[in-house]
KELUM-718142 format. One record per residue (C-alpha): residue number from 0; z, x, y; residue in one letter. Coordinates in steps of 0.5 Angstrom, whole numbers, always signed. Each point is the difference from the previous one (the first is absolute). Layout:
residues N
  pos      z      x      y  code
  NUM      Z      X      Y     A
...
END
This chain:
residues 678
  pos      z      x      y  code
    0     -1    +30   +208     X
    1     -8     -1     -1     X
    2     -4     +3     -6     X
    3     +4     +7     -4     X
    4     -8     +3     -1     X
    5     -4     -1     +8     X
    6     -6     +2     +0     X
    7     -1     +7     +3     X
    8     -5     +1     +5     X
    9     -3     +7     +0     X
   10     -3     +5     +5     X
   11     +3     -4     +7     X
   12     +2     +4     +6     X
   13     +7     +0     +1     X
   14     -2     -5     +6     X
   15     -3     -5     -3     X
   16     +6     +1     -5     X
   17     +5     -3     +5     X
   18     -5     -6     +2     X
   19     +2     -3     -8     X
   20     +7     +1     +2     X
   21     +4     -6     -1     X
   22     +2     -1     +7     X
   23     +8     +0     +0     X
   24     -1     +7     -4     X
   25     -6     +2     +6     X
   26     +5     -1     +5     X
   27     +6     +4     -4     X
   28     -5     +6     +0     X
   29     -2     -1     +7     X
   30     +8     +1     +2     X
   31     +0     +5     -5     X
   32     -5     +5     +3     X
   33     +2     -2     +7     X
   34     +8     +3     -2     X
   35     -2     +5     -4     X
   36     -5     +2     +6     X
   37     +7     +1     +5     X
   38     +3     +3     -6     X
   39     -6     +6     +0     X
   40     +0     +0     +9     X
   41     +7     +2     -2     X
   42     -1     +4     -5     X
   43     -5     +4     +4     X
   44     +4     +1     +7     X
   45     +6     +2     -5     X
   46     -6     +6     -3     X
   47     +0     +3     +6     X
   48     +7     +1     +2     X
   49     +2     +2     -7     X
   50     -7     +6     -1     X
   51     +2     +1     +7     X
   52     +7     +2     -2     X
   53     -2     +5     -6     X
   54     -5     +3     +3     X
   55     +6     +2     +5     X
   56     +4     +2     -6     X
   57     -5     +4     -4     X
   58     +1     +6     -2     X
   59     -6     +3     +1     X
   60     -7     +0     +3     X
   61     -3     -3     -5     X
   62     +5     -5     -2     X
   63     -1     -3     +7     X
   64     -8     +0     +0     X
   65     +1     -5     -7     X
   66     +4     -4     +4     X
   67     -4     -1     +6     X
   68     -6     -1     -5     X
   69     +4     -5     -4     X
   70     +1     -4     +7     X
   71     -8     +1     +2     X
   72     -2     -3     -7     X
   73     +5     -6     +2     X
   74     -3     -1     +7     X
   75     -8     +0     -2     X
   76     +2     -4     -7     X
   77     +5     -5     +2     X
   78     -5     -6     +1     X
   79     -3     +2     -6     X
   80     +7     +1     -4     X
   81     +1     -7     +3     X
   82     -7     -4     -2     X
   83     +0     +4     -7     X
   84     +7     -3     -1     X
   85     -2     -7     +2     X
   86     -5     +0     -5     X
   87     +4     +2     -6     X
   88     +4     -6     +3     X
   89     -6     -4     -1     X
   90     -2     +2     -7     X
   91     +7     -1     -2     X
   92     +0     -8     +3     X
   93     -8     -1     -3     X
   94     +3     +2     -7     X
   95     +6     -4     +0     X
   96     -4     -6     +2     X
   97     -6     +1     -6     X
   98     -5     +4     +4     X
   99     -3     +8     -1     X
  100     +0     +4     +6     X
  101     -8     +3     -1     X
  102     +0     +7     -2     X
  103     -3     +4     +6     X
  104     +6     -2     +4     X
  105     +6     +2     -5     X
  106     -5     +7     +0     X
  107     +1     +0     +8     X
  108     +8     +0     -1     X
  109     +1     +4     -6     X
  110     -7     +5     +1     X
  111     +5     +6     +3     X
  112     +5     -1     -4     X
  113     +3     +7     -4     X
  114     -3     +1     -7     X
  115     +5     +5     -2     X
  116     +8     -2     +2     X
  117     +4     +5     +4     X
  118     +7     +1     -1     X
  119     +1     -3     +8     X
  120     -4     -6     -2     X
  121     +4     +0     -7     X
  122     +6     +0     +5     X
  123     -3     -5     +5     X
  124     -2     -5     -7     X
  125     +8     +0     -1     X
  126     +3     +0     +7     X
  127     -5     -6     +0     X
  128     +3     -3     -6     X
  129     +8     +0     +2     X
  130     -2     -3     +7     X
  131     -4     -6     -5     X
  132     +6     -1     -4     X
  133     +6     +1     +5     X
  134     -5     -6     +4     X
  135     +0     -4     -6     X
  136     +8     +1     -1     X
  137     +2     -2     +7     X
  138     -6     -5     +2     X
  139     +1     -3     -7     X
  140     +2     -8     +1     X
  141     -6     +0     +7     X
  142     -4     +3     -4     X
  143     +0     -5     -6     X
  144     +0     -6     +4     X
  145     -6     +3     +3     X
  146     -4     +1     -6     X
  147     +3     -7     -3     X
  148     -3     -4     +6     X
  149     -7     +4     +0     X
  150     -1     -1     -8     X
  151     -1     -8     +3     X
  152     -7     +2     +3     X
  153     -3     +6     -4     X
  154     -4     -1     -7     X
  155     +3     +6     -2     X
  156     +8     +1     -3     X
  157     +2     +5     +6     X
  158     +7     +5     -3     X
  159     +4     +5     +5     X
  160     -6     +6     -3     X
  161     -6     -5     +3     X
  162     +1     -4     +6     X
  163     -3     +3     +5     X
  164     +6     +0     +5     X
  165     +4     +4     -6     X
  166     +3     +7     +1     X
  167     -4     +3     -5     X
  168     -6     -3     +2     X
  169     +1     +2     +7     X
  170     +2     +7     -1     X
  171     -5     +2     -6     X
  172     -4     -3     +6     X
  173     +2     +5     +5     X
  174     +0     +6     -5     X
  175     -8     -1     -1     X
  176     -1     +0     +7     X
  177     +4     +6     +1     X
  178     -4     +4     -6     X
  179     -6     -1     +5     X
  180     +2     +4     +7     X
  181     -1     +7     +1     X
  182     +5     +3     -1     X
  183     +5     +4     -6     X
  184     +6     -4     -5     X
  185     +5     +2     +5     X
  186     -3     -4     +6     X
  187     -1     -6     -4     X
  188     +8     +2     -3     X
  189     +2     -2     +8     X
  190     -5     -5     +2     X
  191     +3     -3     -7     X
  192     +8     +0     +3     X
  193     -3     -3     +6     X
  194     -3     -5     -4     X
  195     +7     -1     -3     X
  196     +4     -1     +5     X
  197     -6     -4     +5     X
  198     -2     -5     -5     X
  199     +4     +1     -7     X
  200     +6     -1     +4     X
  201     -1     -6     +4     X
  202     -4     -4     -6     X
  203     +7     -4     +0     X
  204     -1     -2     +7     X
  205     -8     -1     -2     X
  206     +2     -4     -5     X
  207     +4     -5     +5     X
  208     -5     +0     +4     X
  209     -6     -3     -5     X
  210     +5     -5     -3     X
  211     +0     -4     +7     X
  212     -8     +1     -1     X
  213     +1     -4     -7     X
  214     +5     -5     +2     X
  215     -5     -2     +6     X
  216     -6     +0     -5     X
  217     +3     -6     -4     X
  218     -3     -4     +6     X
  219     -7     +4     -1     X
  220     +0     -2     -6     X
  221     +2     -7     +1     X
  222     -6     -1     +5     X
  223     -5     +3     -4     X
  224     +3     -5     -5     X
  225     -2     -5     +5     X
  226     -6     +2     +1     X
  227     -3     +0     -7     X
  228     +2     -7     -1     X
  229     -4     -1     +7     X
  230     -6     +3     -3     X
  231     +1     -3     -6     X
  232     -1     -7     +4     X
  233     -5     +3     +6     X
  234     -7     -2     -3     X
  235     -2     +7     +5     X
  236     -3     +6     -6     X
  237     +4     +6     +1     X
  238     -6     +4     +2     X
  239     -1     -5     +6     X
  240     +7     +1     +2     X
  241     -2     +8     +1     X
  242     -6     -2     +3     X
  243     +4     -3     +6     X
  244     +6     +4     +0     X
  245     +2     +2     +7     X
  246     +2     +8     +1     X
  247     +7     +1     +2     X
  248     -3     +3     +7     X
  249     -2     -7     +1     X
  250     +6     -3     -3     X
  251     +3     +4     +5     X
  252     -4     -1     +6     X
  253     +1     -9     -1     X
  254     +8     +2     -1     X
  255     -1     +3     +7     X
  256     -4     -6     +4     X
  257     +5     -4     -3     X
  258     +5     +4     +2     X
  259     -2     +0     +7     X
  260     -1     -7     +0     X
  261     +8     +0     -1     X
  262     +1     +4     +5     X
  263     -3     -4     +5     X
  264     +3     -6     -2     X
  265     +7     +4     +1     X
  266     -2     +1     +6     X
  267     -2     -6     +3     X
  268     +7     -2     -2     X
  269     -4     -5     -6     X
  270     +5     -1     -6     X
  271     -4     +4     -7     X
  272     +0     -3     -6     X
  273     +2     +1     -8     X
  274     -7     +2     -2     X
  275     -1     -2     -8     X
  276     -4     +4     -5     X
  277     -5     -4     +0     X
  278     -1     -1     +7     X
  279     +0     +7     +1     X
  280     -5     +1     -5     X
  281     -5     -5     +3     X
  282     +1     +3     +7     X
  283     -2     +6     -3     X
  284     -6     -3     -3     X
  285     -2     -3     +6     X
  286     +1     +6     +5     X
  287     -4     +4     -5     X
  288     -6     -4     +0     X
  289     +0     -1     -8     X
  290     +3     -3     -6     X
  291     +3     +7     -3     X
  292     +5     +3     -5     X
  293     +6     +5     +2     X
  294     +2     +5     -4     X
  295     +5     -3     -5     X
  296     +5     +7     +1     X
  297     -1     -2     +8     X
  298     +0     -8     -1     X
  299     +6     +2     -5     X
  300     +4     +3     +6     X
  301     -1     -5     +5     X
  302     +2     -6     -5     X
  303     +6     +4     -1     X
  304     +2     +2     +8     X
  305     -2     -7     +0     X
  306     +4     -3     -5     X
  307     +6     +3     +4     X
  308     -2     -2     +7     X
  309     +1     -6     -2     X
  310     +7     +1     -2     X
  311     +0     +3     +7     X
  312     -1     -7     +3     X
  313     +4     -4     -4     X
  314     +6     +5     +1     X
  315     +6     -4     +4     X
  316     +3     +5     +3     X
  317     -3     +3     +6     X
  318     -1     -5     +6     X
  319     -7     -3     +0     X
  320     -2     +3     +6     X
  321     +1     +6     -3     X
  322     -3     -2     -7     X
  323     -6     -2     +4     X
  324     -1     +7     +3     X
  325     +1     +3     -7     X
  326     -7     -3     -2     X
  327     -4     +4     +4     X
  328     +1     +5     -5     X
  329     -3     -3     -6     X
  330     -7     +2     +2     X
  331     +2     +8     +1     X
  332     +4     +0     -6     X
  333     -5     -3     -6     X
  334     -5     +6     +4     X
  335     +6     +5     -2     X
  336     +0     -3     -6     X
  337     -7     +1     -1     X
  338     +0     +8     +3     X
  339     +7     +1     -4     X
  340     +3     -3     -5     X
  341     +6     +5     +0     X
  342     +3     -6     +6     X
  343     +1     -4     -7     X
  344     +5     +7     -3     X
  345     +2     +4     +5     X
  346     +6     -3     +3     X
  347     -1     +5     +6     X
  348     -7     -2     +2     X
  349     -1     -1     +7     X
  350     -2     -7     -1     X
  351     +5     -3     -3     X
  352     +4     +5     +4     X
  353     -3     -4     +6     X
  354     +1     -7     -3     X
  355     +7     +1     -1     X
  356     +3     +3     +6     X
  357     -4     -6     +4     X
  358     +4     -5     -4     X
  359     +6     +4     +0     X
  360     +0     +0     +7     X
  361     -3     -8     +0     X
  362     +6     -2     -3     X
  363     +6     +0     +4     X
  364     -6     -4     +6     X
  365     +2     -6     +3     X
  366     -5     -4     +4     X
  367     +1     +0     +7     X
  368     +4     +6     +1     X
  369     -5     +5     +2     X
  370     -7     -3     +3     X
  371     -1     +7     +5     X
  372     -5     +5     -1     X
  373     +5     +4     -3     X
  374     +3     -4     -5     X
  375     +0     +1     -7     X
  376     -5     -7     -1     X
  377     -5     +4     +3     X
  378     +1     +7     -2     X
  379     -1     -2     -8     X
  380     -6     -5     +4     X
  381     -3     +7     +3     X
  382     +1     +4     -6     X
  383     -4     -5     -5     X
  384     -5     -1     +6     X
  385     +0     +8     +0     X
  386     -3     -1     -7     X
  387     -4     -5     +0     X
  388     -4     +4     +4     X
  389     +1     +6     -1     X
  390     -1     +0     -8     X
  391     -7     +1     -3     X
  392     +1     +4     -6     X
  393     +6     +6     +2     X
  394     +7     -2     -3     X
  395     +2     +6     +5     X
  396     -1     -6     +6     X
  397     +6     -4     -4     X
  398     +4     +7     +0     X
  399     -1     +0     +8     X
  400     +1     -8     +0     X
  401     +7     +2     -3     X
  402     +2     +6     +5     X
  403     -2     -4     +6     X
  404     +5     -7     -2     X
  405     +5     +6     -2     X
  406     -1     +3     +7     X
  407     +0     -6     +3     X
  408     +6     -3     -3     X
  409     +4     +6     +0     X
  410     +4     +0     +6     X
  411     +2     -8     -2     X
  412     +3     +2     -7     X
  413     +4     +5     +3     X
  414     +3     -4     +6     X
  415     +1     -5     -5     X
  416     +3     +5     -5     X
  417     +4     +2     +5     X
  418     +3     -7     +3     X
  419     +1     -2     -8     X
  420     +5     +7     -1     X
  421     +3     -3     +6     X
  422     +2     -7     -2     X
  423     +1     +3     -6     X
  424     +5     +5     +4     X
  425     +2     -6     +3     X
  426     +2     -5     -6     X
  427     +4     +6     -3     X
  428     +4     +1     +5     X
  429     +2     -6     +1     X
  430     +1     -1     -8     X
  431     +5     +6     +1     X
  432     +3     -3     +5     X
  433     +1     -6     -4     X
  434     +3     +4     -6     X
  435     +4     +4     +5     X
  436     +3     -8     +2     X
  437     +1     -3     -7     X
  438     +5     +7     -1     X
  439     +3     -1     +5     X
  440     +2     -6     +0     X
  441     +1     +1     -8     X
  442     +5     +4     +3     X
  443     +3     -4     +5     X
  444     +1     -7     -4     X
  445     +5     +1     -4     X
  446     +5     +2     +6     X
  447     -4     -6     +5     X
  448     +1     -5     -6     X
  449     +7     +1     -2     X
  450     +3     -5     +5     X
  451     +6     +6     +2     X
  452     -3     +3     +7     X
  453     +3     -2     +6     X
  454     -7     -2     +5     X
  455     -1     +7     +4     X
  456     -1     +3     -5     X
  457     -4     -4     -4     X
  458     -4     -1     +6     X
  459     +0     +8     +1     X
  460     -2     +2     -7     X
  461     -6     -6     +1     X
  462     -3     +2     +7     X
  463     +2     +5     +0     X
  464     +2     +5     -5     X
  465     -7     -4     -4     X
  466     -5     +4     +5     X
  467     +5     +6     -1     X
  468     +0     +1     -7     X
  469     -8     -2     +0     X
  470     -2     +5     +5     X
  471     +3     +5     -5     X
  472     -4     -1     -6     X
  473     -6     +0     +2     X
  474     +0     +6     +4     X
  475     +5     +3     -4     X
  476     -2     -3     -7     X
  477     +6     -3     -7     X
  478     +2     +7     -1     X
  479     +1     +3     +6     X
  480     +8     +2     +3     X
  481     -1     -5     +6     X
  482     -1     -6     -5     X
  483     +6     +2     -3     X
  484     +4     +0     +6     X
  485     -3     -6     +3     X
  486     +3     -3     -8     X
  487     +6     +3     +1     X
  488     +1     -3     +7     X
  489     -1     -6     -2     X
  490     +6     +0     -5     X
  491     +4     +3     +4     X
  492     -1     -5     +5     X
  493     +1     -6     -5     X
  494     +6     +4     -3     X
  495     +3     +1     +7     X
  496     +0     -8     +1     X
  497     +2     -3     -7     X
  498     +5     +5     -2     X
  499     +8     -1     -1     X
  500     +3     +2     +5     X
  501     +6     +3     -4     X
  502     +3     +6     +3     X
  503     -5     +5     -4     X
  504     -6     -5     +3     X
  505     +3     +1     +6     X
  506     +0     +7     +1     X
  507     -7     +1     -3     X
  508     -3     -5     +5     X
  509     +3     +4     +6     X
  510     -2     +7     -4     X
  511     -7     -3     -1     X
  512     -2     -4     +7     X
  513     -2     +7     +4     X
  514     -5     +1     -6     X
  515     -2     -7     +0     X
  516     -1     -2     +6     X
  517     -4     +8     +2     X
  518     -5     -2     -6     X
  519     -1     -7     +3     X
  520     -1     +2     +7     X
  521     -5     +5     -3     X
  522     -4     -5     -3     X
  523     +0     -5     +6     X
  524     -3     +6     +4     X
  525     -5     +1     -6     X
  526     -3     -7     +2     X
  527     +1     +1     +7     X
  528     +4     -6     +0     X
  529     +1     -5     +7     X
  530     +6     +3     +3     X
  531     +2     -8     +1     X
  532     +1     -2     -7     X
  533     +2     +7     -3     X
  534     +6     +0     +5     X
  535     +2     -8     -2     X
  536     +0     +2     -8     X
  537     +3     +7     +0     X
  538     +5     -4     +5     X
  539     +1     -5     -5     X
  540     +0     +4     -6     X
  541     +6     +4     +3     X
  542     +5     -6     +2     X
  543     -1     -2     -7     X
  544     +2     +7     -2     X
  545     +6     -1     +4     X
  546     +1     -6     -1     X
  547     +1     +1     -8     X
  548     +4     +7     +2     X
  549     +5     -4     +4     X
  550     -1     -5     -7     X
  551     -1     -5     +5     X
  552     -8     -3     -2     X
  553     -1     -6     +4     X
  554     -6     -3     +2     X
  555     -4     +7     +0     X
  556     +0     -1     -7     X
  557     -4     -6     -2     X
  558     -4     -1     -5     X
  559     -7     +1     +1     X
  560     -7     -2     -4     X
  561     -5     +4     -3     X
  562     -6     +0     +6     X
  563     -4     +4     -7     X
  564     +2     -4     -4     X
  565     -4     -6     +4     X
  566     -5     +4     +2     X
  567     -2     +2     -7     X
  568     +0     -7     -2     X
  569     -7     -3     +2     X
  570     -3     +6     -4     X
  571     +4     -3     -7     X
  572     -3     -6     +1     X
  573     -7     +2     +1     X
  574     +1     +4     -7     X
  575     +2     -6     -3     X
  576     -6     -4     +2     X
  577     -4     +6     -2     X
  578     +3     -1     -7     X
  579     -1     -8     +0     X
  580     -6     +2     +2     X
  581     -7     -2     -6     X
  582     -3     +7     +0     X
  583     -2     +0     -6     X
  584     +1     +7     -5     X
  585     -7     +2     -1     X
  586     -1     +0     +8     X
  587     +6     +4     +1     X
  588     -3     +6     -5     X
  589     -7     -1     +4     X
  590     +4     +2     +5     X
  591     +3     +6     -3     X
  592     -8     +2     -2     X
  593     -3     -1     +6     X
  594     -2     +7     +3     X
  595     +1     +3     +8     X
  596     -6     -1     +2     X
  597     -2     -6     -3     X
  598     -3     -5     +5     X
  599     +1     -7     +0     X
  600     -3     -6     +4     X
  601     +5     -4     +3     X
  602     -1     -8     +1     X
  603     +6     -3     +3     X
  604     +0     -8     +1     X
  605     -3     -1     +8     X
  606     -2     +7     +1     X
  607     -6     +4     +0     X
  608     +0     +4     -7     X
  609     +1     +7     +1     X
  610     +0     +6     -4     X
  611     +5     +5     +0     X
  612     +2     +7     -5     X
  613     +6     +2     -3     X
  614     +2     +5     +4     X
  615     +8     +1     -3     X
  616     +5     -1     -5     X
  617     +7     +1     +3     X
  618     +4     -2     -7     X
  619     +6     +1     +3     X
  620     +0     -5     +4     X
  621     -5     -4     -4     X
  622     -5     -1     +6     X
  623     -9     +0     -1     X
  624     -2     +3     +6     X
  625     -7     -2     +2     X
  626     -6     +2     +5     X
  627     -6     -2     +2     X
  628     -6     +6     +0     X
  629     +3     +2     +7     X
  630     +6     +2     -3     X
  631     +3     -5     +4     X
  632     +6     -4     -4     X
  633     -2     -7     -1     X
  634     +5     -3     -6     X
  635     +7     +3     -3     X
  636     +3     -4     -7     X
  637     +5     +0     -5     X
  638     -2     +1     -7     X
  639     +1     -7     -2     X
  640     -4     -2     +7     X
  641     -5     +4     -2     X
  642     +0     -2     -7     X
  643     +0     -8     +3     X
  644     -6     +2     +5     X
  645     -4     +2     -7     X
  646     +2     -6     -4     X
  647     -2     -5     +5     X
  648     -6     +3     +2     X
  649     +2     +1     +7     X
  650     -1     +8     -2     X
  651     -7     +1     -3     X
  652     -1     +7     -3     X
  653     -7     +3     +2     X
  654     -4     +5     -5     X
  655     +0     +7     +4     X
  656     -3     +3     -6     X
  657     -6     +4     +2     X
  658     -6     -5     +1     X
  659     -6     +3     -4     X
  660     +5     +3     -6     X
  661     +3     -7     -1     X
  662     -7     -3     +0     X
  663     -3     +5     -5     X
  664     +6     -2     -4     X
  665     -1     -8     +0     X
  666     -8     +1     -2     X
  667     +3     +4     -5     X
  668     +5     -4     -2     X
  669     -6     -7     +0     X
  670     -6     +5     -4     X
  671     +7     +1     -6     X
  672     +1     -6     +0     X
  673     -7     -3     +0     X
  674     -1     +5     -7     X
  675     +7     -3     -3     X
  676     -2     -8     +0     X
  677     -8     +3     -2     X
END
């Protein structure tokens, strides 16, 4: 912090007070006034439904004529209820910052104010008082982090009573301007609750809101660090950089002839190139004619929107076709940086709005897949077009730029949300159907494995009964009693060809067959089994019933091996290569981590690279399913698969986060680091 006692300039308009700000804490104020500026337009609509209610509520005639007054006074006086605010606003920020607002204008916001205090305005000075220490209870840590940071810039100690964004300050703001319309203590009573629950309440909110102003004032400050060292070496006076300083009209008039030079390179089919800073700044200086100066604010906004398309062209992970159409959006973007810095701090701005979706939407784009005229290379190459010759100085251009890529990539999205469900559908499916296997030849092993059925019957059990047992789980699930009976066959029938045949076995195998062979004919008839088969098994199986009844087991009898058994066998052994496999443990917990969504490029030797999404995680079956922006799948592995593609670089994860955040946070992350080593 500079200098505990700064000289105090007295008599300066509040105007030109705010010129003396120091940048960061002007463009702080700047936000500020434009979200308290919201906060009164909601508080105004709110005004006219709530006198609008207790008019209809009065109880007399005269009560309704005071709320009706009340609600005329607010109409005629809201812009001058707002302006007055805004300039106790400005007073506020010129003390902390060592200046004194002159007395005349103190005198125009106070010289109505109500000598003598009345019992509403005594009530409304204490209303006001609980709103400041509930915001200063519940907003205590955001609050805090704001002062902290905005004492770095100020000559002044700021403190919860004095900063100029504070609650106290703001409400003792609001009962001024207050005192100062027409109407009684009960008048300014409501228009006091209004104020509370419009502003007060969402200070918390407000606050959130400046915090990312000040974060992205960390890079201002820096360029204007910058811009001091340049000065110290420019052999240029201070007075002749003024003397040729480019108004931001004309600023904006070369960025729009540059623009449009872009556009007809694109068009033309001509590739665009990286522009540097100082390239871009002789370019400025040749097209208007002389050798000039630009703003420092405005140049600080360009250098930033720079710094981060320069992390744009070096990003790896949109296709370079994609990459190259994405630079037409330089020019645009420094002029919305020049117009409007909250593209830097408003996550929603629809600027960044427009870069991101672009290259969300370029992401998954493979060269070649879609040259016609309504593919997506030439949707996102029209959309920028659009822009570069549409956009002079309106940022609702690019609001308009955005709607017509949503409206003409919709129809698209949604096919390929559809297409994505179905093999998602699909897979699932196919997964239960696996499941559904692996029970049931987990039920049939044992038996199969055993040695001790005669071929019939293993042959039944395997071809037959497998497909019945099958069917039955998945149409009827694990818990169902069909399954049970389906098990409870199985046994009966193992049981029927293994048992002694003592007396008793005897007698309960002949008690027992109606019974089995009805289930077994039942089941048949379930999979709709040829007549041919099912009549040579069912045949079989009854000579031996008879055979073992007449205690005469002969060739009916033999011994059969376990088809299950070797069936399952390739699957074992292709585990077991999978466990003998290298794959190292922190590539199995990165997969783990990685998120449904997460888009990948894929290089698989003598292949063209392709890129592809996460669609699935089917865990029960240990299967990664994934798709191409079509929704179409390309690629299944296992986790330990998936694990060795990351590992041998066969699966390269690609950066889906939002382009423009993530440039704004490497700028950010460079101007730290460049104060940490300084």
């Amino acid at each position: 912090m500079s200098d505990p006692s700064p000289q105090i300039l007295t008599e300066v308009p509040a105007f030109e007070a705010m010129q003396h700000l120091p940048a960061p804490v002007l463009r702080l104020r700047d936000n500020a006034v434009r979200l308290l500026t919201r906060a009164f337009n909601n508080l105004f609509l709110g005004s006219d439904d709530v006198l609008f209610r207790l008019a209809a509520e009065a109880g007399s005639s005269e009560e309704q004529n005071a709320y009706f007054e009340y609600l005329r006074e607010i109409r005629l006086q809201r812009t001058t209820l707002v302006d007055r605010y805004m300039r106790t606003l400005d007073q506020a920020f010129a003390r902390v910052c060592g200046l004194a607002v002159a007395p005349q204008e103190l005198a125009a916001v106070s010289a109505t104010q109500v000598d003598v205090p009345t019992f509403e305005s005594i009530e409304l000075a204490l209303a006001l008082e609980t709103s400041v220490s509930a915001v200063q209870k519940q907003s205590s840590a955001t609050l805090q982090a704001l002062i902290a940071v905005t004492n770095q810039w100020l000559p002044v100690p700021v403190s919860v009573r004095n900063f100029p964004l504070g609650p106290r300050v703001l409400c003792d703001s609001f009962r001024m301007v207050a005192e100062s319309l027409q109407m009684d203590g009960r008048g300014r009573q409501i228009l006091g609750k209004l104020f509370d629950k419009a502003v007060v309440q969402q200070l918390e909110r407000i606050y959130q809101r400046l915090q990312e102003v000040l974060r992205s004032s960390e890079l201002a400050a820096a360029a204007i660090e910058m811009d001091a060292s340049a000065l110290a070496k420019d052999p240029h006076t201070v007075e002749s950089a003024i003397a040729g300083a480019v108004t931001r009209e004309q600023l904006l008039q070369v960025l729009t002839e540059l623009q449009r030079s872009d556009a007809q390179r694109l068009v033309a089919g001509s590739p665009l190139e990286s522009q540097t800073l100082e390239h871009l700044q002789r370019q400025i200086q040749q097209l208007s004619g002389q050798a000039v100066e630009v703003a420092a604010s405005d140049w600080q906004a360009i250098e930033l929107m720079q710094k981060m398309f320069e992390f744009i062209v070096r990003d790896q992970s949109l296709p370079p076709p994609m990459q190259a159409l994405l630079r037409g959006l330089h020019i645009p973007l420094l002029k919305v940086a020049v117009l409007d810095d909250a593209v830097f701090s408003e996550a929603g701005h629809c600027a960044r709005r427009l870069l991101n979706e672009l290259a969300n939407a370029a992401l998954g784009w493979q060269e070649g897949e879609d040259s016609g005229p309504h593919g997506l290379f030439t949707q996102v190459q029209n959309c920028v077009v659009y822009l570069l010759l549409n956009f002079t100085e309106e940022v609702a251009v690019i609001q308009q730029a955005l709607d017509q890529f949503h409206g003409s990539r919709e129809q698209e999205s949604r096919r390929a949300s559809l297409l994505e469900r179905r093999t998602i559908d699909a897979e699932d499916g196919k997964a239960a159907g696996e499941r559904a296997r692996r029970l049931v030849d987990a039920e049939l092993h044992p038996y199969l494995a055993s040695g001790q059925l005669p071929t019939c019957v293993a042959e039944l059990l395997q071809e037959a009964w497998h497909k019945v047992m099958l069917v039955t789980l998945l149409k009827q699930g694990a818990t169902s009693d069909d399954w049970y009976a389906c098990r409870q066959t199985v046994e009966l029938l193992v049981w029927s060809v293994t048992a002694p045949m003592d007396g008793e076995g005897r007698a309960k195998l002949l008690q027992t067959l109606p019974d089995l062979l009805t289930r077994l004919r039942q089941g048949l008839d379930l999979i709709a089994m040829d007549a041919g088969p099912r009549s040579r098994l069912l045949d079989q199986l009854q000579q031996t019933h008879l055979q073992r009844l007449s205690g005469d087991e002969g060739s009916g009898t033999a011994v059969a091996g376990s088809p299950v058994l070797a069936d399952s066998a390739p699957v074992a052994g292709k585990e077991s290569r999978d466990e003998g496999d290298s794959v190292s443990a922190g590539h199995l917990a990165r997969v783990d981590r990685v998120a449904k969504g997460s888009w990948f490029e894929v290089r698989a030797e003598g292949a063209d690279p392709c890129r592809c999404r996460l669609a699935a995680v089917i865990s029960s079956v240990d299967k990664y399913i994934f798709v191409d922006r079509s929704g179409v799948k390309v690629s299944e592995k296992s986790r330990r698969e998936f694990a060795r593609a990351l590992q041998s670089g066969e699966f390269v994860v690609l950066d889906d986060g939002m382009l423009f955040d993530r440039a704004l946070s490497s700028v950010i992350g460079d101007v730290r680091r460049g104060r940490g080593r300084s």
